[in-house]
C-alpha positions in Angstrom: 204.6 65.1 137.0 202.1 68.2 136.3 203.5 70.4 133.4 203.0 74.3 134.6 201.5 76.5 131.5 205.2 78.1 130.8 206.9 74.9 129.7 203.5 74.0 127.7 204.2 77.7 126.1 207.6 76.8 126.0 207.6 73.9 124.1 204.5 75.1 121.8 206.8 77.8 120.6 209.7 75.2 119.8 207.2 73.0 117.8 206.1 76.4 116.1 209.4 77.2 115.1 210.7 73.7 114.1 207.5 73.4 111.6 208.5 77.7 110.3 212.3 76.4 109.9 211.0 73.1 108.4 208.9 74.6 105.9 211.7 77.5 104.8 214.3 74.7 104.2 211.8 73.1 101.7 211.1 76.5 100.3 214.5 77.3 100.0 215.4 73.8 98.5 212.7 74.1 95.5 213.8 77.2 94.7 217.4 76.2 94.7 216.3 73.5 92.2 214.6 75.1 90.1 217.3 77.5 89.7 219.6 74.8 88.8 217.0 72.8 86.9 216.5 76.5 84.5 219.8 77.3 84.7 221.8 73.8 83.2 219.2 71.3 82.3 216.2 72.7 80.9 214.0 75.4 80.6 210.3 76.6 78.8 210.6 78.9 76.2 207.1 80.6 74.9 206.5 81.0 71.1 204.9 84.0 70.5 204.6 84.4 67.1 204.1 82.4 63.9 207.9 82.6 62.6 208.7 78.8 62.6 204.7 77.8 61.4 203.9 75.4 60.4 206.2 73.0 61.9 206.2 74.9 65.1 202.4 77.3 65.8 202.3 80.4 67.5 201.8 80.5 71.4 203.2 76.9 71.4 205.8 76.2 74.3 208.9 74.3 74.3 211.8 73.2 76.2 215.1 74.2 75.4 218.3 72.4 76.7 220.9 74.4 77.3 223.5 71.7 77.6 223.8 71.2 74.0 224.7 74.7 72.4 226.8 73.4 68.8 224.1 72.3 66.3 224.0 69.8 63.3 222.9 71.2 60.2 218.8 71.4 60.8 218.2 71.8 64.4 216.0 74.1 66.0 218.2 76.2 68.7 217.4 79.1 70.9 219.2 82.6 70.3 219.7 84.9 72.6 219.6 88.7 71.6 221.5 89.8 68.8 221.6 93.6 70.0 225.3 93.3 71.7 223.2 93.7 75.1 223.9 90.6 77.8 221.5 89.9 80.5 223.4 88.7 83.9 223.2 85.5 85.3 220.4 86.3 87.6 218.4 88.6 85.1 218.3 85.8 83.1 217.2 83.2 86.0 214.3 85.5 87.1 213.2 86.1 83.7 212.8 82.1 83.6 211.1 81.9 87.1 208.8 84.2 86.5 208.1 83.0 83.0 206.6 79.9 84.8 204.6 81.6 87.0 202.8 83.5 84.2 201.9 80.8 82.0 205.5 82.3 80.6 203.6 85.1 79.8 206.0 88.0 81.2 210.1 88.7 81.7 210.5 91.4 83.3 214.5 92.3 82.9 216.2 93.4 79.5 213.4 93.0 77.0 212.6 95.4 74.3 210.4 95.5 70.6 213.4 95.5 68.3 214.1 92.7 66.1 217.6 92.4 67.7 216.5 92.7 71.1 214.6 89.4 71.4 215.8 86.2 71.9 214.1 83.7 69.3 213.5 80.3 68.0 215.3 79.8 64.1 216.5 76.5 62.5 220.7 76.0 62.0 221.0 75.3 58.2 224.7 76.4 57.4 227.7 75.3 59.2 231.1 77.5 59.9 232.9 77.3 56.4 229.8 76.4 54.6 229.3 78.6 51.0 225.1 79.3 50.5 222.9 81.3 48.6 219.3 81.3 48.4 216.6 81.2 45.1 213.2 81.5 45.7 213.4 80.9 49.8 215.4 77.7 49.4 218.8 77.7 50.5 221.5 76.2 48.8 224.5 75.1 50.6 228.1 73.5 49.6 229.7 72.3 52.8 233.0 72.9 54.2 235.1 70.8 52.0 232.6 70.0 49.2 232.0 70.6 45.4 229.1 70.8 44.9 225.3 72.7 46.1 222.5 70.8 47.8 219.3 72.3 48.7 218.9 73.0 53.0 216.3 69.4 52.8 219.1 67.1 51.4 221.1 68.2 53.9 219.5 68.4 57.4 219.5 65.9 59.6 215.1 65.3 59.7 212.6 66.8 57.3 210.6 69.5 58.2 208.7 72.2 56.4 208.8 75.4 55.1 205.7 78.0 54.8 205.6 80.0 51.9 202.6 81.6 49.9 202.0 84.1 46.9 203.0 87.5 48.1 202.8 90.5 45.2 206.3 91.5 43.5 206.5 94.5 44.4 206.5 94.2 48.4 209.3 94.6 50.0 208.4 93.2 52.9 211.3 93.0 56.0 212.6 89.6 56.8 210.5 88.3 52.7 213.7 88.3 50.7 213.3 85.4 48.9 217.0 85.4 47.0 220.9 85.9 48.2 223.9 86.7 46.9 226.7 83.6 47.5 228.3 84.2 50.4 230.7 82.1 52.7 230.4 81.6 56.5 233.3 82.0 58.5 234.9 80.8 62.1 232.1 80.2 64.5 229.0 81.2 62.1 225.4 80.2 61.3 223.1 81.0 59.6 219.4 80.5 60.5 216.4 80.8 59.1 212.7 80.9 60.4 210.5 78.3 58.7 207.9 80.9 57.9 209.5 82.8 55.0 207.6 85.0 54.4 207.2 87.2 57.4 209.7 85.9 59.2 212.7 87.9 60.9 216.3 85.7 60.6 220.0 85.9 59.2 218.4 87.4 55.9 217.9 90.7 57.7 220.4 90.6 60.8 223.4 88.4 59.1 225.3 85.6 60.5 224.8 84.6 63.8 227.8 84.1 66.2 228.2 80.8 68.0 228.1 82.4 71.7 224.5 83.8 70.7 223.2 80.0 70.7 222.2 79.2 73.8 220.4 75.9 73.9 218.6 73.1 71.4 214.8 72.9 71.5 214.1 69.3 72.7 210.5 68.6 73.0 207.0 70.7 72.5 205.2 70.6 75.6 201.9 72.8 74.3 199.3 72.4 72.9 199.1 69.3 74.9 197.6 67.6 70.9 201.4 68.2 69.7 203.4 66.8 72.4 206.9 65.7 70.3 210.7 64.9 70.7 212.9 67.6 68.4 
């Protein structure tokens, strides 16, 4: 049987839009797993400057897991803003999107230049209950339930290192304060600190940091592609 040119134009068109509706569902599927991928499993963050050197470099990139929020005493976690300000849901998702399609270079919702207003990348070294003070950028911490002081590398849970140079007396440099009054942390606080002590920002300047501002553990270093490692 001859097929007339209407049912060939006909059926072209339901081939056309069987391939268009195809190709939207596997759009539309990516997208959806990528938002659930970023949202409960893992996501990239981008480490713009040199606060946890030399353990961690600048414009390294990591991924953060945001499944495991409660840290042991040590481990490198991911804190959101400390400014009181909350990003929705879906300010935070296309932040993340959009981080991966500019080399995680750009977010465009609910960033600004203030210390507070920045989520960052600090290492957990006191616990809720724990009683610290710091001496010449070490930290010195009696657990919850314990006598006696141990330095912050008898107590975490790996080795890592701290950066600190020579830096004249008489600078009072922001985020450089190399000595702390004792002090004890309460329900649901930590206190973090940058590995870079010198210029780093951390709770010397902004205080303890509140459990629900810990959002994720960093799991592995991804970049530079020489450094590639399990947290």
């Amino acid at each position: 049987m001859k097929q007339n040119v209407y049912d060939y134009s006909f059926e072209m068109r339901e081939i056309r839009r069987r391939k268009i509706t195809a190709a939207l569902l596997v759009v539309g599927s990516v997208i959806l797993f990528l938002s659930l991928f970023l949202s409960f499993i893992l996501f990239p963050v981008h480490v713009k400057t040199d606060s946890m050197e030399s353990d961690i470099a600048k414009n390294s990139a990591l991924f953060v897991c945001p499944l495991v929020k409660t840290p042991h005493r040590g481990d490198v976690m991911y804190i959101t803003r400390l400014d009181g300000k909350k990003i929705p849901w879906y300010g935070k998702l296309l932040n993340r999107i959009t981080s991966i399609f500019t080399a995680q270079q750009y977010a465009p919702i609910g960033h600004n230049n203030r210390m507070t207003g920045k989520d960052s990348i600090r290492r957990v070294l006191a616990l809720p209950g724990d009683t610290i003070y710091m001496k010449d950028y070490v930290l010195y911490i009696k657990p919850k339930g314990e006598n006696l002081f141990l330095t912050e590398f008898e107590l975490a849970s790996k080795p890592y290192n701290i950066h600190i140079y020579s830096i004249p007396v008489e600078w009072d440099g922001m985020g450089a304060v190399g000595n702390l009054e004792e002090t004890t942390l309460g329900e649901g606080e930590y206190f973090v600190l940058a590995d870079n002590r010198i210029e780093a920002v951390d709770s010397r300047v902004y205080g303890k940091v509140p459990a629900s501002r810990i959002q994720g553990k960093v799991i592995f270093e991804y970049f530079p592609f020489t450094k590639l490692r399990l947290f």
